[in-house]
N, C-alpha and C positions, 0 to 999 in steps of 0.2 A: 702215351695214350692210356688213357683209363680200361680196366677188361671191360667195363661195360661198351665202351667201344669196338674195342676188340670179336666180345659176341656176340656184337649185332653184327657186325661185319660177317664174320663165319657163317650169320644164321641167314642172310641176304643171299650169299654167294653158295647156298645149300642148292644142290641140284633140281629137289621139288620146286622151289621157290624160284629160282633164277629164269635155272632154262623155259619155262609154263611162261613165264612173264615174254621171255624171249619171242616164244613161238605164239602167242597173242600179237605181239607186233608184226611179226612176220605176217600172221594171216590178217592181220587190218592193213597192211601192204606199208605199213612204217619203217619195215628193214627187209635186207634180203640177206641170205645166205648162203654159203656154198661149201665142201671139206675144202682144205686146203690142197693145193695138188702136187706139191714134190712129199715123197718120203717123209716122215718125220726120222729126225735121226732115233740112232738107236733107244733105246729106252724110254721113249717118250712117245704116245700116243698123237694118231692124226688131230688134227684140230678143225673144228667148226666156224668158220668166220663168217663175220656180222656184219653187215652195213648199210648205215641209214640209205632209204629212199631218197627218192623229191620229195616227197610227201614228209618223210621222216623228219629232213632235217628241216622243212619249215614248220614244223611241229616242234620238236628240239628247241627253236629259234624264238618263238612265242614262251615256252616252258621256260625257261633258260632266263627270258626278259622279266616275267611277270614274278618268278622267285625270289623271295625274300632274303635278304644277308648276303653270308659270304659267298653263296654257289651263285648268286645273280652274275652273267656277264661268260661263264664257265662253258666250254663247248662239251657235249657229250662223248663219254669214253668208249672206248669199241671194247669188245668182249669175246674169247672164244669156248669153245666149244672142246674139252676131251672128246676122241672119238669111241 
């Protein structure tokens, strides 16, 4: 993988940029959310988990179909949340 892959990657999954994108969907009712509810184990912060709607993933499902190249066909990836 080229860095320039690499630092778009980094610059995507930046907090400003991610989680904003995240909680935009959430309030157009595309995903829901909730903490996770056992403990995280030691060292590692609770987590925020993500999950497409009805709505979402028949949104996802048009996105998905009308995309060009290699991501056409591709199911959308879940994502969470440090607490």
């Amino acid at each position: 993988m080229s860095s320039r892959s690499r630092s778009g990657s980094r610059a995507l999954t930046g907090h400003g940029t991610l989680y904003k994108a995240l909680g935009r969907l959430e309030e157009f009712g595309l995903l829901s959310s909730r903490w996770e509810d056992a403990a995280a184990p030691e060292g590692r912060p609770r987590r925020r988990l993500y999950e497409l709607t009805g709505e979402g993933a028949r949104v996802a499902e048009r996105v998905v179909a009308d995309a060009p190249g290699p991501a056409a066909g591709r199911p959308p990836r879940i994502v969470s949340e440090p607490a």
